[in-house]
C-alpha positions in Angstrom: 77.4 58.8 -145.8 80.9 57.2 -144.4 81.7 57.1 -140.7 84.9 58.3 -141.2 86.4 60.4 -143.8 89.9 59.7 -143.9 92.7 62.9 -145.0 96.2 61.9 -146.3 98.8 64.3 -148.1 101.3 63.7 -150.9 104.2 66.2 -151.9 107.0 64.1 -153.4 105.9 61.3 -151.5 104.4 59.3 -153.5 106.5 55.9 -153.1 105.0 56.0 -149.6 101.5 56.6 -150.7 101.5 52.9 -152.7 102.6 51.1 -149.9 100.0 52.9 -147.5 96.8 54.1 -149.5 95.7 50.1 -149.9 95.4 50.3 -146.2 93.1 53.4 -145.8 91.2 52.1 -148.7 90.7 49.1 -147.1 89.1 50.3 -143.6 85.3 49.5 -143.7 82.7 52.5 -144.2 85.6 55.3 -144.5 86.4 57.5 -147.3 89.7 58.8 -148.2 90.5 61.8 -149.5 94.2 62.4 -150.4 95.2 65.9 -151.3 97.6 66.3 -153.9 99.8 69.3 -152.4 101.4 70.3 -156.0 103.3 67.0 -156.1 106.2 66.8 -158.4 105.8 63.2 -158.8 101.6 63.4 -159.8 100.5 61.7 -157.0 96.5 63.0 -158.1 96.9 61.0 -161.7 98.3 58.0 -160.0 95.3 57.5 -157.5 92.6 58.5 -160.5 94.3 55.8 -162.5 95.1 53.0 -160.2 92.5 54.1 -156.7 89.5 55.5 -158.2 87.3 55.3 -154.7 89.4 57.6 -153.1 89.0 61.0 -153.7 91.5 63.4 -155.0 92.0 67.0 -154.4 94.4 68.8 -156.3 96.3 72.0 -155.1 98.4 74.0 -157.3 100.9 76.7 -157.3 102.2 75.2 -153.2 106.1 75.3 -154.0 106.8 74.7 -150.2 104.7 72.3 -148.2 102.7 73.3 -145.6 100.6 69.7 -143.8 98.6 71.7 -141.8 97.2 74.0 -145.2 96.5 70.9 -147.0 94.9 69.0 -144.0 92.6 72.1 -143.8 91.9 71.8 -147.7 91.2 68.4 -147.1 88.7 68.1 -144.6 86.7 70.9 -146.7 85.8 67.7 -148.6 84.9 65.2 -146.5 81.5 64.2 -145.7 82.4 61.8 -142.7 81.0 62.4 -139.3 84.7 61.6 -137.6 88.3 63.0 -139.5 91.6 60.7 -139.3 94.2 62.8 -140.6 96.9 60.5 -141.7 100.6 61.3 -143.1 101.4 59.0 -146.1 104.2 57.4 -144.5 101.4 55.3 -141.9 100.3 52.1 -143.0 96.9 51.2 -141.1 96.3 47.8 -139.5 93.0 45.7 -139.4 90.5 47.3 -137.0 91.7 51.1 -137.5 88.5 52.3 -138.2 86.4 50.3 -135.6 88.1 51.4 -133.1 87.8 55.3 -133.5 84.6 55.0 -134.3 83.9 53.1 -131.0 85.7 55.4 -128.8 86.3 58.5 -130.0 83.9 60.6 -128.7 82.2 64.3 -130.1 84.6 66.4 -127.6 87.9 63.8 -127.8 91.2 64.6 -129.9 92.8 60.9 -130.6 96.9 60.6 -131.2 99.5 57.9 -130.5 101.5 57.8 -127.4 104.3 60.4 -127.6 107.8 58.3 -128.8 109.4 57.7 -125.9 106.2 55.3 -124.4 105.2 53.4 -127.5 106.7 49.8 -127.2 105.3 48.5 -130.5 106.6 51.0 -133.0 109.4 52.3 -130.6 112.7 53.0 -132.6 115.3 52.0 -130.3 117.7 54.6 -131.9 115.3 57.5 -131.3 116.3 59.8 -133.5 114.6 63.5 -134.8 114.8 61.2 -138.6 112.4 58.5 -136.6 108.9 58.0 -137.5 107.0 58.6 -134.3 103.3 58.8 -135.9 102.8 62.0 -134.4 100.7 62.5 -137.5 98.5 60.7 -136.5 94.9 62.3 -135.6 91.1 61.6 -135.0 88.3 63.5 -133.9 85.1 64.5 -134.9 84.4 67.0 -138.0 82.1 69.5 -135.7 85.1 69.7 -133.0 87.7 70.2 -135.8 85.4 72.8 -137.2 84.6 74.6 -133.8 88.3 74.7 -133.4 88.9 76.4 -137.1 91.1 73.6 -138.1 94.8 73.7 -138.3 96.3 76.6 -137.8 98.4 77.1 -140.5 100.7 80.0 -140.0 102.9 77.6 -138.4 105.5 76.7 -141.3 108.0 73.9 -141.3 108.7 70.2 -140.3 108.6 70.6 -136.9 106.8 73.4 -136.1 104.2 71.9 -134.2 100.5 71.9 -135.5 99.4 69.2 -134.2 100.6 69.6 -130.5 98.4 73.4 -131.3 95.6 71.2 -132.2 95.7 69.4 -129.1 96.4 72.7 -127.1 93.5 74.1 -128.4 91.6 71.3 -127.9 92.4 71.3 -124.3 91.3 75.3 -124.3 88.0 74.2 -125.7 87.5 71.6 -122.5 88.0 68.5 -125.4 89.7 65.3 -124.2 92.9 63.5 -125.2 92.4 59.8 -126.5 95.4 57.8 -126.5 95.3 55.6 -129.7 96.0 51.9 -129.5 99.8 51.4 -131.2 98.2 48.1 -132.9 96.0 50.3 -134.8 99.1 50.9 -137.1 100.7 48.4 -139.0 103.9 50.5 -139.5 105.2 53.5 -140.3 107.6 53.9 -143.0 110.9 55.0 -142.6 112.8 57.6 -144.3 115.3 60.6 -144.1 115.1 64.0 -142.9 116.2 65.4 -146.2 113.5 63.7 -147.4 111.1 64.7 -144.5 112.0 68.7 -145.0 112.5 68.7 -149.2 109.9 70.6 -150.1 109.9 73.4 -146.6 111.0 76.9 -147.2 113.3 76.4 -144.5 115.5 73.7 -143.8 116.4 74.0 -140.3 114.3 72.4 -138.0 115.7 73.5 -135.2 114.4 76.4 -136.2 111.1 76.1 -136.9 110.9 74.0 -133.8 112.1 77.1 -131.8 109.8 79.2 -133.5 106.7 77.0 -133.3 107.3 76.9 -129.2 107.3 80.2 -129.0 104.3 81.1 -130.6 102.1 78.1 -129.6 102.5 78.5 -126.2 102.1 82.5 -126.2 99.4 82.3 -128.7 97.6 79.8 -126.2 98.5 82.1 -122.9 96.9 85.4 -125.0 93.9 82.4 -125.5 93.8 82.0 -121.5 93.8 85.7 -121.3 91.1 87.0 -123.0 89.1 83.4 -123.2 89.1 83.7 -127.0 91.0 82.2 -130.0 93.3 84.8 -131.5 91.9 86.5 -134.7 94.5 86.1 -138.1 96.1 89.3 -137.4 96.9 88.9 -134.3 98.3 85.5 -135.2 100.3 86.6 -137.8 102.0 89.5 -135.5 102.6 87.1 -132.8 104.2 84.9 -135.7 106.3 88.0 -136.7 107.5 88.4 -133.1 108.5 84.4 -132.5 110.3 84.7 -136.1 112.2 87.8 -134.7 112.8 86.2 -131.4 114.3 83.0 -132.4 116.8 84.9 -134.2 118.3 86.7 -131.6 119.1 85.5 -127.9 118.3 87.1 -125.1 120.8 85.1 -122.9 123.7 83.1 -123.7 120.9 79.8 -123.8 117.7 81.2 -124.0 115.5 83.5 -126.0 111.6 85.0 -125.2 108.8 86.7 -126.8 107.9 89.9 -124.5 104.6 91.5 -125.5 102.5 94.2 -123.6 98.9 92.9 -123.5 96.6 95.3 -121.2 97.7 99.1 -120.1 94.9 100.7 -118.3 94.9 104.5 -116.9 92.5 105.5 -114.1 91.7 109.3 -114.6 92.9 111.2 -111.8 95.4 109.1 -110.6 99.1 109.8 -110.9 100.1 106.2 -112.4 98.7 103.4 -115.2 98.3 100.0 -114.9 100.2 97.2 -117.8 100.4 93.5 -117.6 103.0 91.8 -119.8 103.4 88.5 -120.9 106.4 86.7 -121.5 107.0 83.4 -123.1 111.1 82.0 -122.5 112.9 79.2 -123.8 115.8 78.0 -122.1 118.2 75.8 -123.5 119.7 72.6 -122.0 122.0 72.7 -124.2 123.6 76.1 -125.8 124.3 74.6 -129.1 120.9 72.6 -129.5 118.8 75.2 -131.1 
């Protein structure tokens, strides 16, 4: 049984997969499972035909890409005792694998420094287009499955699953690893046409906007009633964010208000309601 199992994802990306699968192939005692997310390009043949030890899961009838969906699909099929979730567009250096398994602990959540405090792979013309590996994720397969995985009701580049994962990890009392930049070679550059292609929607200001809103409500409801959300009440806090960042409230800013508790004493002459509200306030009018 590997250490470490690995999870990439390819939807009309294959060009990048070539240049980074040799490197995840290449990590010792790891398999890698790539999930073929109904890729125009076949990225399942090309990795049965030219990377038979990886392993390839095929999904069909996905005509919009969702990463956290096919990361969830993917670790279904690993048989490692830690998960690196990977995006195709990371090449891995030497040592990748030693490391996490070395320091990445059963209750830990391992990602790269956040843009603006890597030195290595810092793009001195940050830019939303940038790679910032934010993609990037370890931890072990029993945490990721005591957290449920991904959520994936969140939709679009942008949106924000993996800052949920690490949310959720923090609700959980898990720990946040900071991964060693020189555990990546590179990251591959590209557009953001090319980065939001195949999502329904194209604005990521958008689904930026909406993924704030119902992360950090969701994870206040969490706090609440010490409980992840069930998927209904997910998907209606969803529907509320969606509605939300459509309208504003304010000339720069727009909320989510939701009643969450209403309690009545019998007898007396008035009930009791606690509300929560989640606001986001814009620097800049025009930004979002």
């Amino acid at each position: 049984m590997p250490t470490i199992s690995i999870v990439t994802v390819c939807k009309g990306r294959l060009a990048h997969l070539k240049d980074s699968l040799p490197s995840f192939l290449a990590q010792p005692d790891c398999e890698v499972i790539v999930v073929d997310y109904d890729c125009p390009e076949g990225a399942s043949e090309f990795v049965r035909e030219n990377h038979p030890a990886a392993k390839v899961v095929k999904l069909e009838n996905r005509p919009f890409f969702n990463n956290w969906n096919a990361r969830n699909e993917g670790a279904k099929h690993a048989t490692g005792k830690l998960l690196a979730f990977l995006d195709a567009d990371v090449v891995l250096a030497d040592g990748f694998a030693e490391w996490v398994s070395e320091n990445i602990g059963p209750d830990n959540v391992g990602k790269m420094p956040s843009a603006t405090s890597q030195t290595t792979h810092r793009d001195e013309k940050l830019s939303e287009a940038s790679n910032k590996l934010e993609g990037v994720q370890v931890m072990h397969k029993s945490f990721f499955d005591k957290l449920g995985g991904y959520d994936d009701l969140l939709q679009g580049w942008g949106a924000g699953g993996d800052m949920d994962m690490v949310d959720r990890m923090g609700f959980h009392n898990g720990t946040l690893v900071t991964l060693p930049e020189e555990l990546i070679a590179k990251g591959i550059q590209h557009s953001m046409d090319e980065r939001t292609k195949f999502h329904q929607t194209k604005s990521t200001a958008h689904t930026h906007l909406v993924g704030i809103l119902y992360r950090k409500s969701k994870l206040a409801m969490m706090r609440l009633f010490d409980k992840e959300l069930d998927t209904d009440d997910r998907k209606r806090l969803l529907t509320m964010a969606e509605n939300a960042s459509k309208k504003r409230t304010a000339p720069n800013s727009t909320h989510i208000e939701m009643l969450v508790t209403s309690e009545e004493t019998p007898g007396a002459n008035y009930k009791i309601e606690q509300q929560l509200i989640t606001r986001v306030i814009l620097k800049d009018r025009e930004a979002i």
